[in-house]
DOSEMAR-98031 format. One record per residue: residue in one letter; z, y, x of N, C-alpha, C, CB in turn; residue number from 1. Coordinates in Angstrom, 3 decimals. Each point is the difference from the previous one (the first is absolute). Last residue first. Glycine has a CB too. Layout:
<atoms>
+------+----------+----------+----------+----------+----------+----------+----------+----------+----------+----------+----------+----------+------+
! resn !      npz !      npy !      npx !     capz !     capy !     capx !      cpz !      cpy !      cpx !     cbpz !     cbpy !     cbpx ! resi !
+------+----------+----------+----------+----------+----------+----------+----------+----------+----------+----------+----------+----------+------+
!    A !        Z !        Y !        X !        Z !        Y !        X !        Z !        Y !        X !        Z !        Y !        X !  NUM !
...
+------+----------+----------+----------+----------+----------+----------+----------+----------+----------+----------+----------+----------+------+
</atoms>
This chain:
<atoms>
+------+----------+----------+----------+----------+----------+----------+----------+----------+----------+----------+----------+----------+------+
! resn !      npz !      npy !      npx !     capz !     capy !     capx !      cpz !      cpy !      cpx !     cbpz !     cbpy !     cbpx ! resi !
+------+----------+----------+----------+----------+----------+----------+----------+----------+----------+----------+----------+----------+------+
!    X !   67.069 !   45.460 !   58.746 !   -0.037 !   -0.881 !   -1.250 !   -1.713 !   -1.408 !   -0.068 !    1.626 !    2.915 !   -1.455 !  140 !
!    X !   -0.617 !    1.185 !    4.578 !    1.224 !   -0.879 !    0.500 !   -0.454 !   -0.875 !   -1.289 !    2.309 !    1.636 !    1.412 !  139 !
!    X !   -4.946 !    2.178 !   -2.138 !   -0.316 !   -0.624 !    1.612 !    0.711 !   -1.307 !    0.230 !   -0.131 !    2.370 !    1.061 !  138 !
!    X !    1.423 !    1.063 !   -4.415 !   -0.883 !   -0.977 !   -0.432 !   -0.738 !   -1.136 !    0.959 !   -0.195 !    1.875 !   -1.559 !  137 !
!    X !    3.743 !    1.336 !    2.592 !    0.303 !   -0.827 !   -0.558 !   -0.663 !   -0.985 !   -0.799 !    1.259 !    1.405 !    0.420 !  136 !
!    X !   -2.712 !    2.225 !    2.164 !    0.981 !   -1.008 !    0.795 !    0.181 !   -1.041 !   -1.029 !    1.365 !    1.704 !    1.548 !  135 !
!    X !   -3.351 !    2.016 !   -3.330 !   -0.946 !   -1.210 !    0.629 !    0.634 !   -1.109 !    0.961 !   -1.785 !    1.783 !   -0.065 !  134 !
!    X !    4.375 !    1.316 !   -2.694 !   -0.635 !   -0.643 !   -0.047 !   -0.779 !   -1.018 !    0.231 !    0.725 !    1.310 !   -0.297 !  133 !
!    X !    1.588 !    1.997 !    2.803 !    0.861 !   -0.893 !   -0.292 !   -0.536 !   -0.959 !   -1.483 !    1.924 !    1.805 !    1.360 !  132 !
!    X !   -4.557 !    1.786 !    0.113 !    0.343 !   -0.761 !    1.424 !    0.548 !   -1.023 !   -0.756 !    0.533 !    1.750 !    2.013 !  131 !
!    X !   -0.871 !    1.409 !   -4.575 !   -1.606 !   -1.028 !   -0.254 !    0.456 !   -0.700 !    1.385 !   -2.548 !    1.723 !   -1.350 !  130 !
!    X !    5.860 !    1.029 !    0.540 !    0.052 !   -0.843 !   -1.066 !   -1.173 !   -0.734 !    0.176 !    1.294 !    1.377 !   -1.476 !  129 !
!    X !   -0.837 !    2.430 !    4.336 !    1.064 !   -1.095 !    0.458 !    0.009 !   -1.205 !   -1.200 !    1.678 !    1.982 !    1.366 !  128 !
!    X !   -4.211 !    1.542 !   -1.841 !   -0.655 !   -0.423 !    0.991 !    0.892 !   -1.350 !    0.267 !   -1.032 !    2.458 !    0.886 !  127 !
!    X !    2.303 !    0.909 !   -3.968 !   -0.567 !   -1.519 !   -0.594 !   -0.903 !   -0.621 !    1.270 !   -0.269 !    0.827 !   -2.889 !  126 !
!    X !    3.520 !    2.750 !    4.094 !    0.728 !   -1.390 !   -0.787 !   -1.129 !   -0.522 !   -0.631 !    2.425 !    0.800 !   -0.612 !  125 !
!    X !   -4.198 !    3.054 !    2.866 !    0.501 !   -1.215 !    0.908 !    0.839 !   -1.611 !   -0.676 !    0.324 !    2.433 !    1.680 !  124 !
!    X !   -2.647 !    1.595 !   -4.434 !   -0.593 !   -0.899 !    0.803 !    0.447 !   -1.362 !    1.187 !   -1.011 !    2.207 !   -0.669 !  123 !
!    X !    3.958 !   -0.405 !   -4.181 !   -1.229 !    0.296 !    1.408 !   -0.504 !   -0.440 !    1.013 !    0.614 !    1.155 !   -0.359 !  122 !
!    X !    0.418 !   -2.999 !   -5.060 !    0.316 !    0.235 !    1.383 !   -0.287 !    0.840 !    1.164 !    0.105 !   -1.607 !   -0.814 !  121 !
!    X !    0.245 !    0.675 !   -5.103 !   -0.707 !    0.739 !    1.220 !    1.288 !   -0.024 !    1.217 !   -1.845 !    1.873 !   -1.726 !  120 !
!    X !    2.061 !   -5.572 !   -2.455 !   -0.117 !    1.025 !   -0.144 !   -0.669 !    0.530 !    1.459 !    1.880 !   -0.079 !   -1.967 !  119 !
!    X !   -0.499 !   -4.621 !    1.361 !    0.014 !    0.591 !   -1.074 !    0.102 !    2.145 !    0.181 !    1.255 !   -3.034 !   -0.907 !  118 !
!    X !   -3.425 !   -2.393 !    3.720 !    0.859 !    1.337 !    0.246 !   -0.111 !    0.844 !   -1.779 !   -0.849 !    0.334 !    3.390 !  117 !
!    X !    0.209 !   -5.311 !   -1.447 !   -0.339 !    0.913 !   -0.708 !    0.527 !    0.848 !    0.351 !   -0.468 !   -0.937 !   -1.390 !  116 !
!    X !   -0.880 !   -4.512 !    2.615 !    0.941 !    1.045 !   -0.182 !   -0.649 !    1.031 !   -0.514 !    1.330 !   -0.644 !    1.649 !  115 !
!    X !   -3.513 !   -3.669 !   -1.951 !    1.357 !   -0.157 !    0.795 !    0.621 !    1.085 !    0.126 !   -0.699 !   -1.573 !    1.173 !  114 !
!    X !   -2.014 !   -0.821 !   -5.374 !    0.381 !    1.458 !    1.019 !    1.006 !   -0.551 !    0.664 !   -0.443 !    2.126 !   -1.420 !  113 !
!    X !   -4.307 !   -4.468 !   -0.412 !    1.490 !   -0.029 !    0.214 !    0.726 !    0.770 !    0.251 !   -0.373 !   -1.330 !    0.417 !  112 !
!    X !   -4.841 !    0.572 !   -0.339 !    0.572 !    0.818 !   -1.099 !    1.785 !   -0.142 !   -0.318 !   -2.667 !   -0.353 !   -1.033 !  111 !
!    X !   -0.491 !   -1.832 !    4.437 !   -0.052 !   -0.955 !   -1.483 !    0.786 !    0.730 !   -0.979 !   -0.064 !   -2.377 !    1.081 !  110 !
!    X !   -0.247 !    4.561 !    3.675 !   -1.608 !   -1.094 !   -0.475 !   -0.123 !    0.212 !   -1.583 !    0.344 !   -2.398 !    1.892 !  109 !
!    X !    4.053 !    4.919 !   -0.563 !   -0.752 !   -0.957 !    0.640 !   -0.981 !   -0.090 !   -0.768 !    1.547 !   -1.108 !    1.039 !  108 !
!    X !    1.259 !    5.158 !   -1.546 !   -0.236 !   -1.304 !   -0.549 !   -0.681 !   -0.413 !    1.013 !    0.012 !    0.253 !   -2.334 !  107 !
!    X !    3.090 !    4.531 !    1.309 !   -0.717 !   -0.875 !    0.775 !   -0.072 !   -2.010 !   -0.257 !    0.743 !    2.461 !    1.640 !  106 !
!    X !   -0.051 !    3.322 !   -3.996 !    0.116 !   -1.520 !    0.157 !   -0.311 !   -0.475 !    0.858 !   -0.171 !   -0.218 !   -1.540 !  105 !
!    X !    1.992 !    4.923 !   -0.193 !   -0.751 !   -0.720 !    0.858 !    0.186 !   -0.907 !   -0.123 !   -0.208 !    1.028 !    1.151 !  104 !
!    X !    1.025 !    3.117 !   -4.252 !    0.370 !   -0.831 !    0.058 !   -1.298 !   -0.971 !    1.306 !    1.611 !    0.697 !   -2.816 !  103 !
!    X !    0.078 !    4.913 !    1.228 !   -0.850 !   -1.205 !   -0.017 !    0.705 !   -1.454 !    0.518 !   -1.947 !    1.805 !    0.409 !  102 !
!    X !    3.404 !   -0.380 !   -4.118 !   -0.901 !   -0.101 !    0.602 !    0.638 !    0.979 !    1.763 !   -1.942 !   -0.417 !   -2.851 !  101 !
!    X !    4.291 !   -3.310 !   -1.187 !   -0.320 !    1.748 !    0.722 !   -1.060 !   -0.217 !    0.839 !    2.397 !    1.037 !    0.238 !  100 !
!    X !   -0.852 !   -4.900 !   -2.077 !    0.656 !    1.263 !   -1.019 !   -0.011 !    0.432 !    0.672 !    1.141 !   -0.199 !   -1.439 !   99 !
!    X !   -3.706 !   -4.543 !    1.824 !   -0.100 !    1.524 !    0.232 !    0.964 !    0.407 !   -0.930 !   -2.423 !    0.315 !    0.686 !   98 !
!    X !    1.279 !   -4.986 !    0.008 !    1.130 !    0.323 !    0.035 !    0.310 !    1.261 !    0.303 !    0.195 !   -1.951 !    0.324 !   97 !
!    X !   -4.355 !   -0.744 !   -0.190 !    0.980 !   -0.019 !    1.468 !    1.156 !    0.742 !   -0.042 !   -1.858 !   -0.140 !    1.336 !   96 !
!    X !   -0.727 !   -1.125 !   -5.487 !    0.418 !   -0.818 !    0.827 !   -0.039 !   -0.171 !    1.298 !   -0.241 !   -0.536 !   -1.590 !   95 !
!    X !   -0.404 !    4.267 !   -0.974 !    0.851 !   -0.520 !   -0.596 !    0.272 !   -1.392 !    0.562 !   -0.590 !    1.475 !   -1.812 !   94 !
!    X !   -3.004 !    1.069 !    3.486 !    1.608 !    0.553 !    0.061 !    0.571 !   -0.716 !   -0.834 !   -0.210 !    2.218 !    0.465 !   93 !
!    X !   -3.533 !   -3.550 !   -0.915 !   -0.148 !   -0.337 !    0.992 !    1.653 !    0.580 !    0.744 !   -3.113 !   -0.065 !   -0.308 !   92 !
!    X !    1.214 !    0.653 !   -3.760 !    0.334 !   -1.211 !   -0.209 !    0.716 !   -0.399 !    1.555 !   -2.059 !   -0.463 !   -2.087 !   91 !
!    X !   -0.268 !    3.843 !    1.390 !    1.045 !    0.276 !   -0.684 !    1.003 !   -0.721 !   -0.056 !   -1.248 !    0.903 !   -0.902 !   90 !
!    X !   -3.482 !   -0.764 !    2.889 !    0.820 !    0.356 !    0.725 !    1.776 !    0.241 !   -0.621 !   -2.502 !    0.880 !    1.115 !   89 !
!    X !   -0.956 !   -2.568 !   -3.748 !    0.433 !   -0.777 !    1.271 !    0.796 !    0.606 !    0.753 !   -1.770 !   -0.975 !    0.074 !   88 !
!    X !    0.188 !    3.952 !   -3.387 !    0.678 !   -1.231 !   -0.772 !    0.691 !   -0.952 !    1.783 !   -2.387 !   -0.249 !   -3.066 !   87 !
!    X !    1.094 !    5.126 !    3.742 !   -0.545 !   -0.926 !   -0.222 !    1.011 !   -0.837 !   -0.247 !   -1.842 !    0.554 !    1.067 !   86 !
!    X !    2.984 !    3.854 !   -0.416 !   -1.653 !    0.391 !   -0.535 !   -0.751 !   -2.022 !    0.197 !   -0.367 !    3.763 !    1.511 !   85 !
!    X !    5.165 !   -2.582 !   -0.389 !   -0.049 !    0.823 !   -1.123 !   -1.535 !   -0.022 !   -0.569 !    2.050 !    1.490 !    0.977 !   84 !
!    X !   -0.384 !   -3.744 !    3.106 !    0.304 !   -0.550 !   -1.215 !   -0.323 !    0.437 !   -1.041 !    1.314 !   -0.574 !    0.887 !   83 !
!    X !   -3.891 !    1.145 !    3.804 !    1.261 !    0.983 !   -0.879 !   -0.119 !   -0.572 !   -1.571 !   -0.295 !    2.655 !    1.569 !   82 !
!    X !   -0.879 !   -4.189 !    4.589 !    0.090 !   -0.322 !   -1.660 !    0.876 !    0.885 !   -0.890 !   -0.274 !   -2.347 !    0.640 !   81 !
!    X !   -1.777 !    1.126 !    4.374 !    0.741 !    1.310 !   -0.880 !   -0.582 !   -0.566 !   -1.046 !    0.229 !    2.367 !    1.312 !   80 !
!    X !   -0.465 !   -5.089 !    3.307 !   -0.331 !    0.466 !   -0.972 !    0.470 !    0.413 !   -0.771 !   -0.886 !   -0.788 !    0.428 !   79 !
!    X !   -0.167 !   -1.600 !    4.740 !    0.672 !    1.193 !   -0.891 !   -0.193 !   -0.087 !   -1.331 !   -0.291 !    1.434 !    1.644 !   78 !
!    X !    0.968 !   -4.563 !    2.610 !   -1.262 !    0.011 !   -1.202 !    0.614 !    0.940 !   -0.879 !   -1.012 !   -2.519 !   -0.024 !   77 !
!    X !    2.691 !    1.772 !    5.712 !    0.212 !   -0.610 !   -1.473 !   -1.515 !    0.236 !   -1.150 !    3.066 !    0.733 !    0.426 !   76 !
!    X !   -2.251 !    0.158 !    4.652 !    1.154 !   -1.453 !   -0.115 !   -0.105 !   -0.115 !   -1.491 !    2.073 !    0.361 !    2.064 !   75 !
!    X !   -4.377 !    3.058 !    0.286 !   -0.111 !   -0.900 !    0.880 !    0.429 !   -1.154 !   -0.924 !    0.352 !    1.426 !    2.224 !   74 !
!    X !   -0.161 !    2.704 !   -4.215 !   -1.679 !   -0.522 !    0.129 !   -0.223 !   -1.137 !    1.162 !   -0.878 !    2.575 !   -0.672 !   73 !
!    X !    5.019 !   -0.563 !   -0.334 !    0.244 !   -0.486 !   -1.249 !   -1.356 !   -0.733 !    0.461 !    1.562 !    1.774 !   -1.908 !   72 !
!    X !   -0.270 !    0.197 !    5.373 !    1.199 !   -0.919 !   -0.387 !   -0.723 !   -0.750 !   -0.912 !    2.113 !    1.435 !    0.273 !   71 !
!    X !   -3.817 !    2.716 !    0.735 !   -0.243 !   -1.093 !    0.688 !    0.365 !   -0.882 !   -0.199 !   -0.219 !    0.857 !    1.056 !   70 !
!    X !    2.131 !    2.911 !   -3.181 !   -1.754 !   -0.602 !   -0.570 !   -0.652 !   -1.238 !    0.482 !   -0.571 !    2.275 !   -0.030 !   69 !
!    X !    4.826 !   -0.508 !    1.288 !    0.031 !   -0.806 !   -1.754 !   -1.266 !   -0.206 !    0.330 !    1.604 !    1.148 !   -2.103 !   68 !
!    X !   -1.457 !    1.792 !    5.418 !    0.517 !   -1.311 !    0.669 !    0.312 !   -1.028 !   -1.094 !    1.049 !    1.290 !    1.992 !   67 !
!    X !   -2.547 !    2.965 !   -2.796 !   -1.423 !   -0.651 !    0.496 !    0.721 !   -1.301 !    0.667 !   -1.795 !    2.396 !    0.606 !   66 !
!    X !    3.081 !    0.541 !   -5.266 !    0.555 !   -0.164 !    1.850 !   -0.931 !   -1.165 !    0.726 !    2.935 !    0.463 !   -0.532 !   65 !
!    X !   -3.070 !    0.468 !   -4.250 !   -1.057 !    1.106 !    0.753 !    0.590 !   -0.039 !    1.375 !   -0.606 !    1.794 !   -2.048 !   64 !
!    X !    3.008 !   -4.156 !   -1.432 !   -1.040 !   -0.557 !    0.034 !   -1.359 !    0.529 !    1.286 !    1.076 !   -0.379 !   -2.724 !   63 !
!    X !    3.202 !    2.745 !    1.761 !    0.173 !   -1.347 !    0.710 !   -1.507 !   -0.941 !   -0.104 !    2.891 !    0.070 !   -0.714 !   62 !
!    X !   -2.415 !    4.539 !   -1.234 !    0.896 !    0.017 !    1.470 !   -0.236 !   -1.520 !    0.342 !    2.177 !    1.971 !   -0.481 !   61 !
!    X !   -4.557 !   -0.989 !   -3.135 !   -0.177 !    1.305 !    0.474 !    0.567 !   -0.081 !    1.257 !    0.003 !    1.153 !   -2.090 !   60 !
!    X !    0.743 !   -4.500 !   -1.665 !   -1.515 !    0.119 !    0.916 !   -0.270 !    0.941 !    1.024 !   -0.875 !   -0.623 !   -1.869 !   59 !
!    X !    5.238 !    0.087 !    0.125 !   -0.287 !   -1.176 !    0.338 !   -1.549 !    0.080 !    1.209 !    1.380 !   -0.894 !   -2.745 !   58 !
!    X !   -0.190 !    4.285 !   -0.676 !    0.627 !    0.248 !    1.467 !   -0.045 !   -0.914 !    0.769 !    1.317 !    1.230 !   -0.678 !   57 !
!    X !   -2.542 !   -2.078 !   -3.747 !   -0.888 !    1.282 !    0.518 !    0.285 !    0.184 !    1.582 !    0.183 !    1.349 !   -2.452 !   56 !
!    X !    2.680 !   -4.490 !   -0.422 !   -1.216 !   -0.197 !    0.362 !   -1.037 !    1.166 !    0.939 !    0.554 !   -1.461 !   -2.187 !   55 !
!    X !    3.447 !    2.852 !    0.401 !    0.203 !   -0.514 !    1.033 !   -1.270 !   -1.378 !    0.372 !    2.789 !    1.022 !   -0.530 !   54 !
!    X !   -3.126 !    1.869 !   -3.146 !    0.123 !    1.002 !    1.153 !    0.255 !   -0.909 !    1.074 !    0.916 !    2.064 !   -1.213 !   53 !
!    X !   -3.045 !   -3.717 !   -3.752 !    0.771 !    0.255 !    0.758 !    0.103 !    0.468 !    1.337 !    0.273 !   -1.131 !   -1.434 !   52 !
!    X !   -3.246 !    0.686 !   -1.918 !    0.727 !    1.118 !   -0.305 !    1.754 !   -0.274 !    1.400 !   -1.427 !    0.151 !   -3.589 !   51 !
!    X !   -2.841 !   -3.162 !    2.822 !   -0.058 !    1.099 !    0.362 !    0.625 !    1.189 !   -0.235 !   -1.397 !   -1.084 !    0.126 !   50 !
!    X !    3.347 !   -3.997 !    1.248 !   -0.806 !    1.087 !   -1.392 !   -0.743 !    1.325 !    0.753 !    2.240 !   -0.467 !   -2.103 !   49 !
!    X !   -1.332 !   -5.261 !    4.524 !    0.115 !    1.513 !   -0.355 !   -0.457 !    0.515 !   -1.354 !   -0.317 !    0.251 !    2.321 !   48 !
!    X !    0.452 !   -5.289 !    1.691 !    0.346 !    1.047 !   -1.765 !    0.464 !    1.269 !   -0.032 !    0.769 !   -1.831 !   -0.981 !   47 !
!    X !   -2.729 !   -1.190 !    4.750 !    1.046 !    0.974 !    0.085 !   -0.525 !    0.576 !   -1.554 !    0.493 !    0.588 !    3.092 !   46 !
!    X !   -1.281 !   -5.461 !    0.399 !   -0.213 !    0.983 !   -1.378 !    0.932 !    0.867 !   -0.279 !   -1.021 !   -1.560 !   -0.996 !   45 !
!    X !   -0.951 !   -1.690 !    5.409 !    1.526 !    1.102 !   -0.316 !   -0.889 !    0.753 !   -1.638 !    1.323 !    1.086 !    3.586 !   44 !
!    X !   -1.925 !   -5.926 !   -0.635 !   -0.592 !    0.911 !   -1.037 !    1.398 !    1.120 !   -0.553 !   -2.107 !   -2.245 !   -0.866 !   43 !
!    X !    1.135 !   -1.670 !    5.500 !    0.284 !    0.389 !   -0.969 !   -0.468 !    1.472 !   -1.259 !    1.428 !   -1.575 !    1.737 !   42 !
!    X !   -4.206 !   -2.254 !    1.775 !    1.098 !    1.106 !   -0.009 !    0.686 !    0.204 !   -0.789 !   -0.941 !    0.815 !    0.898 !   41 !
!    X !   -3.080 !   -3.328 !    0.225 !    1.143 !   -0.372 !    0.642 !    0.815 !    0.698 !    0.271 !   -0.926 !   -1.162 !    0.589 !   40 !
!    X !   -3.487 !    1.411 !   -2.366 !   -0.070 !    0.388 !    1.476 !    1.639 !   -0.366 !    0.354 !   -2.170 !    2.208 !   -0.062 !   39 !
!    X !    0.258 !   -4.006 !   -3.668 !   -0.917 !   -0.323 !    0.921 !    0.308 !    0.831 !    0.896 !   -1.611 !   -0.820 !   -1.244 !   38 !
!    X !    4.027 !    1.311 !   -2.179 !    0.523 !   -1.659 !    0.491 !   -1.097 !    0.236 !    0.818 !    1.129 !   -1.869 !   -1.970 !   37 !
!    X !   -0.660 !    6.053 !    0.530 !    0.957 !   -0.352 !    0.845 !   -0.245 !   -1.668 !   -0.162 !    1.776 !    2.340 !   -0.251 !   36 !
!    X !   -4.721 !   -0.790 !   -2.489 !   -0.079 !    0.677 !    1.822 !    1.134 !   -0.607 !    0.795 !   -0.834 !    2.561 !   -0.610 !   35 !
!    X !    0.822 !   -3.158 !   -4.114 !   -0.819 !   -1.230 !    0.502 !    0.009 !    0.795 !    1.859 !   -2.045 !   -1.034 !   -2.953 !   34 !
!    X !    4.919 !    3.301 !   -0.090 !    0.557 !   -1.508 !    0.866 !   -1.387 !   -0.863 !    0.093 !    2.808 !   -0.257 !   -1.150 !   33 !
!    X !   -4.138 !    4.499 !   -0.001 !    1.103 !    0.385 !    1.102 !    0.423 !   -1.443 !    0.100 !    0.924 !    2.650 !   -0.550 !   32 !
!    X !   -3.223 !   -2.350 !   -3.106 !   -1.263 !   -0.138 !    1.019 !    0.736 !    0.550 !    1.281 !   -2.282 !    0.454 !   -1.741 !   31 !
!    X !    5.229 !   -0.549 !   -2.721 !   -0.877 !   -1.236 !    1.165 !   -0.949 !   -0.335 !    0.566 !    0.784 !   -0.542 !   -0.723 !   30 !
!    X !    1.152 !    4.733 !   -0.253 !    0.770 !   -0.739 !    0.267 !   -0.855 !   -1.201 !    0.087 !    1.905 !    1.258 !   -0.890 !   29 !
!    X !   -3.796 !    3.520 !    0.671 !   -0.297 !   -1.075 !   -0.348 !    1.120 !   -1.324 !    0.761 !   -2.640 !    1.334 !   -0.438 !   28 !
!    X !    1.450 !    3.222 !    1.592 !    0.590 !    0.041 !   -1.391 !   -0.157 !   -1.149 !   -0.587 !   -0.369 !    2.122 !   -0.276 !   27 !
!    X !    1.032 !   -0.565 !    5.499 !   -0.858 !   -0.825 !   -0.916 !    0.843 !    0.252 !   -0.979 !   -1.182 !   -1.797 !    1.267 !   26 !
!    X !    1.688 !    5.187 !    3.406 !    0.466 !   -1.047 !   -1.223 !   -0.839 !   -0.392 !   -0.919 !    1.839 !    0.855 !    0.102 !   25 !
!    X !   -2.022 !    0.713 !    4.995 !   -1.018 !   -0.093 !   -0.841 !    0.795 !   -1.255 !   -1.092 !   -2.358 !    0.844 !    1.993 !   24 !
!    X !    4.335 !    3.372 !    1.607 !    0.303 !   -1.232 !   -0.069 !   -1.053 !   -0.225 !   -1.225 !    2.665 !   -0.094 !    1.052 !   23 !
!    X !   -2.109 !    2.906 !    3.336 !   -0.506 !    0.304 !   -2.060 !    0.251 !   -1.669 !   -0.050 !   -2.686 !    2.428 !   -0.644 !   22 !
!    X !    3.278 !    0.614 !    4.783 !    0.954 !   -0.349 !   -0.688 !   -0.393 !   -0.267 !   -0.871 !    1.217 !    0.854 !    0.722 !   21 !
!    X !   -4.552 !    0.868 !    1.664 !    0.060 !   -1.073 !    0.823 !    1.571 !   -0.871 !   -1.299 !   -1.156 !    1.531 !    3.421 !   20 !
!    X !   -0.619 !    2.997 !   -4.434 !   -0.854 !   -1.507 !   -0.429 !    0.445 !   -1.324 !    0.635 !   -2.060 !    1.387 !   -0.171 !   19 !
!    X !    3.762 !    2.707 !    1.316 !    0.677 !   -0.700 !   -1.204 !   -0.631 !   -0.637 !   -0.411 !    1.077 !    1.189 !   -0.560 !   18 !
!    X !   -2.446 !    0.572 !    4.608 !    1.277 !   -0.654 !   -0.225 !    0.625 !   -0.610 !   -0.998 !    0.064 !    1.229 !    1.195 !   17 !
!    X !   -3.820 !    1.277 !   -1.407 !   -0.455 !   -1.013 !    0.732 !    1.208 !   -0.885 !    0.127 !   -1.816 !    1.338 !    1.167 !   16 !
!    X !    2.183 !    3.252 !   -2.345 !   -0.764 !   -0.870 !   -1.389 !   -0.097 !   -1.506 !    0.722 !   -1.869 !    2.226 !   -1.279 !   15 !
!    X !    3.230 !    0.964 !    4.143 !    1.101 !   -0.360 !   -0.823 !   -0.615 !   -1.183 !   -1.251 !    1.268 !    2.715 !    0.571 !   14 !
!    X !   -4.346 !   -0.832 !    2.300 !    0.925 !   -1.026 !    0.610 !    1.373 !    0.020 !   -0.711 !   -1.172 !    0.257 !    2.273 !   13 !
!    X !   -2.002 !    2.448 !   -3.831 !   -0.588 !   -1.077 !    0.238 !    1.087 !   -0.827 !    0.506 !   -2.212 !    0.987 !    0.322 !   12 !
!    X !    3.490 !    3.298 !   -0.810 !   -0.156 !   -0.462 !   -1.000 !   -0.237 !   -1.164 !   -0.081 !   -0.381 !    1.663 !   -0.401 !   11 !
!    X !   -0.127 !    0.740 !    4.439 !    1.632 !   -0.565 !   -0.350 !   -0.403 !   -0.559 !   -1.243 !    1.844 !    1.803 !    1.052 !   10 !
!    X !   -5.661 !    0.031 !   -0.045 !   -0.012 !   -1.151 !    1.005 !    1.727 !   -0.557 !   -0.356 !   -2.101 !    1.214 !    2.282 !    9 !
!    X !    0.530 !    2.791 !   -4.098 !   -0.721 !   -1.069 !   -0.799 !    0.389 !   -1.546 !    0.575 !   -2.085 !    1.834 !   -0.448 !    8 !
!    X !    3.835 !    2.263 !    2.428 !    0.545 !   -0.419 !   -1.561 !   -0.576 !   -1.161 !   -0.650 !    0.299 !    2.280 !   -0.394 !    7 !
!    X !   -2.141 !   -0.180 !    4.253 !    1.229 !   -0.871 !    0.707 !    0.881 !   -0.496 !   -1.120 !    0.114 !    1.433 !    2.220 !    6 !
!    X !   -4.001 !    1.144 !   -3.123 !   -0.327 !   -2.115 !    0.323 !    0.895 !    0.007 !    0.860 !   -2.624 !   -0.880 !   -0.039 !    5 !
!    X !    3.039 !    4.963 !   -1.618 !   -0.121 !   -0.483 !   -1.548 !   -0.357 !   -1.619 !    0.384 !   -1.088 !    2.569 !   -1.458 !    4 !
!    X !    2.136 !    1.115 !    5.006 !    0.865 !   -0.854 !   -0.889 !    0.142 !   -0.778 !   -0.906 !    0.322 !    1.096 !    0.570 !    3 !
!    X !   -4.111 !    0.558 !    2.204 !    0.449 !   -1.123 !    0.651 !    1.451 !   -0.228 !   -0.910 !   -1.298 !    0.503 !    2.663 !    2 !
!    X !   -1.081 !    3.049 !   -4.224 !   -0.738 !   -1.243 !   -0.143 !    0.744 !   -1.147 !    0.674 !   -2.150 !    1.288 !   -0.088 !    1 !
+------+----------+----------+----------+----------+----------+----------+----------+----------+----------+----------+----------+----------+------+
</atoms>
């Protein structure tokens, strides 16, 4: 008995941990730049397929690192968009210039991109990219 709630009890707190890493992406692009002009951030859109693997791993290793997660839920406006299952969103790769997935954007307020990352990073190199981001949106 006492193994099955020293099991139950590890379980929990692992579960607890990864809740704390969740980053809460909007499917809805411009109800993401109306947020970001009222909370004054930038908008990371991360185009994806669902067939693709290095998306998958994206979410699985780097998105799920609780120091991305923070990063992203402190300083930006998330949102996953998959070109393949909506017109807008189609439209929407094609004019930030997608050939491969996954593909990251980052825009301001008024829907501008100031940078991007083209394919899967790990955790620490895109930690180092939303840094050198927000730096750079900060200075402008």
């Amino acid at each position: 008995m006492r193994r099955i709630i020293l099991i139950a009890l590890a379980s929990f707190l692992a579960w607890s941990a990864a809740a704390v890493a969740e980053v809460h992406w909007s499917q809805n692009y411009d109800t993401a730049l109306e947020k970001a002009k009222k909370e004054n951030k930038l908008v990371i859109l991360d185009l994806y397929t669902d067939w693709c693997g290095w998306c998958k791993k994206l979410d699985k290793d780097t998105y799920a690192n609780k120091d991305v997660a923070d990063k992203l839920t402190k300083d930006f406006v998330a949102v996953k968009l998959n070109p393949e299952k909506s017109p807008k969103a189609a439209k929407l790769a094609r004019d930030f210039g997608t050939g491969g997935f996954p593909h990251i954007v980052f825009v301001n307020a008024d829907g501008k991109k100031v940078s991007e990352i083209n394919g899967y990073l790990p955790p620490k190199d895109f930690l180092a990219q939303l840094e050198s981001v927000s730096e750079k949106a900060t200075k402008k």
